[in-house]
C-alpha positions in Angstrom: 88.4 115.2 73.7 87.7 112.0 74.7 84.7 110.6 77.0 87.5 108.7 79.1 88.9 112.5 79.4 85.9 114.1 79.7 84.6 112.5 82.6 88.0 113.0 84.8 87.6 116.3 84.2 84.1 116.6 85.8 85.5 114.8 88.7 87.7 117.2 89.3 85.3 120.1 88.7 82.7 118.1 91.2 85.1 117.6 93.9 86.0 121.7 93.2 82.0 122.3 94.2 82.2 119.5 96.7 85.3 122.0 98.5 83.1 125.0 98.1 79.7 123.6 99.4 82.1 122.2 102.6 83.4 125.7 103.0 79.9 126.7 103.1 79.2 124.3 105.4 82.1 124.8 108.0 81.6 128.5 108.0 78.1 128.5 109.0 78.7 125.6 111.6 81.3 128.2 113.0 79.1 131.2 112.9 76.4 129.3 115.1 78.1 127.7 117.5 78.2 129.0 120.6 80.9 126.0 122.8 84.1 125.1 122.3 84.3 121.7 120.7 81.3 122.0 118.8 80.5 118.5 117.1 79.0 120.4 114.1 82.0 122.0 113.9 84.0 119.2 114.1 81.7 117.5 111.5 82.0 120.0 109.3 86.1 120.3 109.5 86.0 116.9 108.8 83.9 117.0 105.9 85.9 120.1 104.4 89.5 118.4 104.9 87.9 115.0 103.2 86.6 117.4 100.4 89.7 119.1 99.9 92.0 116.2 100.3 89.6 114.5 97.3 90.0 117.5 95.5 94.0 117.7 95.4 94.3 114.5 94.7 92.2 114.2 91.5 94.0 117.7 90.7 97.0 116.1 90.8 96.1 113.4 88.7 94.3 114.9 85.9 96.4 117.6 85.9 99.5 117.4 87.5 98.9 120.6 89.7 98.3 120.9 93.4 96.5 123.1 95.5 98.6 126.2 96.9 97.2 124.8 100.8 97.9 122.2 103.1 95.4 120.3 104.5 96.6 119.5 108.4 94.4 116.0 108.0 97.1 114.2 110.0 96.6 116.7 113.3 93.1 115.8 113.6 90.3 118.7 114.6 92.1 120.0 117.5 95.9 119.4 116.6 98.6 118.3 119.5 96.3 117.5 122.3 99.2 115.3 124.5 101.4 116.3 127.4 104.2 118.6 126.9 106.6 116.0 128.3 105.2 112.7 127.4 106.6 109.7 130.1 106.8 107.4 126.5 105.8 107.6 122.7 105.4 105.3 120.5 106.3 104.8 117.0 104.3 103.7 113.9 106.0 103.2 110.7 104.0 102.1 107.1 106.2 101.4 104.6 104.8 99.8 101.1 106.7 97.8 98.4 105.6 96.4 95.1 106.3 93.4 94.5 108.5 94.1 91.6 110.2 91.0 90.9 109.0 87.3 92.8 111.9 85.5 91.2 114.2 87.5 92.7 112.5 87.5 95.9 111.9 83.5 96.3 115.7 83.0 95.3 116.9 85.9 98.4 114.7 83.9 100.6 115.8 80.2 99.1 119.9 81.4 100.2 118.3 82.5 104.1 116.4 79.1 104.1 116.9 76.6 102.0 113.9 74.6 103.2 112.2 76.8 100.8 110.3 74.7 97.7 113.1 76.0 94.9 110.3 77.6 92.2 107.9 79.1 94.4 105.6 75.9 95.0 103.1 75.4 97.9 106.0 75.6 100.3 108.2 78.0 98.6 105.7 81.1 97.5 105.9 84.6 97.5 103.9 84.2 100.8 106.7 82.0 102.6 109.5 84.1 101.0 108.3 87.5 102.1 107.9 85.5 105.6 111.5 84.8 105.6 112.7 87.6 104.6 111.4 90.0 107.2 112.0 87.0 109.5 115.6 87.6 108.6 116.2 90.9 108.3 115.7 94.1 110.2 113.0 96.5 108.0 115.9 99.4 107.8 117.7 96.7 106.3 115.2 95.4 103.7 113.9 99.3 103.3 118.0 99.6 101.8 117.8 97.0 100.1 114.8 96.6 98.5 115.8 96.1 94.8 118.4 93.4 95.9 115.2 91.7 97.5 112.9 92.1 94.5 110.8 94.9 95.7 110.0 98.5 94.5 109.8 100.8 97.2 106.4 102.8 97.5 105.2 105.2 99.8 106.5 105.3 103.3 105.3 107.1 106.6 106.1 107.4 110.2 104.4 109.0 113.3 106.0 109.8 116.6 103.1 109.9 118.9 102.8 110.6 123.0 101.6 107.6 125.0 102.0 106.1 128.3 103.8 103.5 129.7 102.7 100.2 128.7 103.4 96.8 130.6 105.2 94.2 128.1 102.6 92.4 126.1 99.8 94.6 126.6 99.0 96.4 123.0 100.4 93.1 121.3 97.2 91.6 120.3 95.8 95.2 119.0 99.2 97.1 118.2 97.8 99.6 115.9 94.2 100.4 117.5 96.1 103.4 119.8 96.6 105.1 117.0 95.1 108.9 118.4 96.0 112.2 115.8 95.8 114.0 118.5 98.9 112.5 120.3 101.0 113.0 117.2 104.3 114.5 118.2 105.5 114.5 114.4 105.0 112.4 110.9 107.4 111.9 108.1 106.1 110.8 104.9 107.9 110.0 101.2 106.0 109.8 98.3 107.0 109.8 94.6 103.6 112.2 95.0 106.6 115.2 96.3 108.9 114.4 94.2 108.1 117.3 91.7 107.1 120.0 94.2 109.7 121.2 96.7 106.9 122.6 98.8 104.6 119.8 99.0 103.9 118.3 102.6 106.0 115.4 102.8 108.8 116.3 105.8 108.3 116.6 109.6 105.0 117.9 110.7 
């Protein structure tokens, strides 16, 4: 066996003991408290979903296996906390792409605007294509085409969350610091990471 193999193996078996010193950890945190909302509770199912969450993933990627759990990381400590008929929500979507092929991309962007620097120079990069691009196209649009457009699609995620009614313009300049888990109506993710296991988290939560 290998050093290189070796050592991922004891990464996996120290982020095992990492899960089982957390467990130790939450359970006694639980057994002492004596309030709801504890923060040593809380700190300690925090530090027990970050351990297990470490765990699963180096699992995965040593050896291809997952754990047989879910770890609710998304919900937060105390799950749904919002109103059961929320006046708004707001949506928050993530949605990655390699840059698979710039070539590709530059010439897409070169037919939308053709004051684009044929090549990719100073004014015609990857940088000013991508700019066009999503300043041309609707992301649904670009998220179905992606290969035409030179990208590989990655992982993807979106969160319905409960908010309130905002004014036009206020969350512009911060549009992602309102982000609460606790508000989180539902999430969707894909991930190549479910692709092989039917049962893995990866749908509406």
């Amino acid at each position: 066996m290998s050093d290189a193999a070796q050592l991922t193996i004891n990464e996996v078996r120290a982020a095992a003991e990492a899960v089982k010193a957390a467990i130790d950890r939450h359970l006694e945190a639980v057994v002492g408290t004596t309030e709801e909302g504890d923060p040593a509770v809380v700190a300690a199912y925090e530090g027990l979903a970050a351990a297990a969450i470490t765990y699963d993933q180096l699992l995965y990627e040593v050896f291809d296996e997952v754990t047989p759990f879910e770890v609710p990381g998304d919900e937060g400590s105390g799950g749904y906390h919002g109103p059961e008929q929320p006046e708004a929500i707001s949506v928050l979507i993530r949605r990655d792409y390699l840059v698979a092929d710039p070539k590709r991309l530059r010439e897409q962007a070169e037919r939308v605007d053709d004051s684009l620097t044929p090549g990719g120079g100073p004014s015609g990069g990857v940088n000013a294509a991508i700019g066009v691009l999503f300043g041309e196209y609707e992301p649904d649009e670009i998220a179905s085409r992606c290969e035409e457009f030179g990208l590989e699609e990655g992982d993807s995620t979106l969160w319905v969350s409960a908010t309130e009614p905002t004014d036009p313009g206020e969350w512009l300049p911060e549009p992602f610091d309102g982000a609460d888990p606790q508000l989180l109506i539902c999430r969707f993710d894909v991930s190549e990471v479910y692709d092989d296991d039917p049962d893995a988290p990866g749908g509406g939560v």
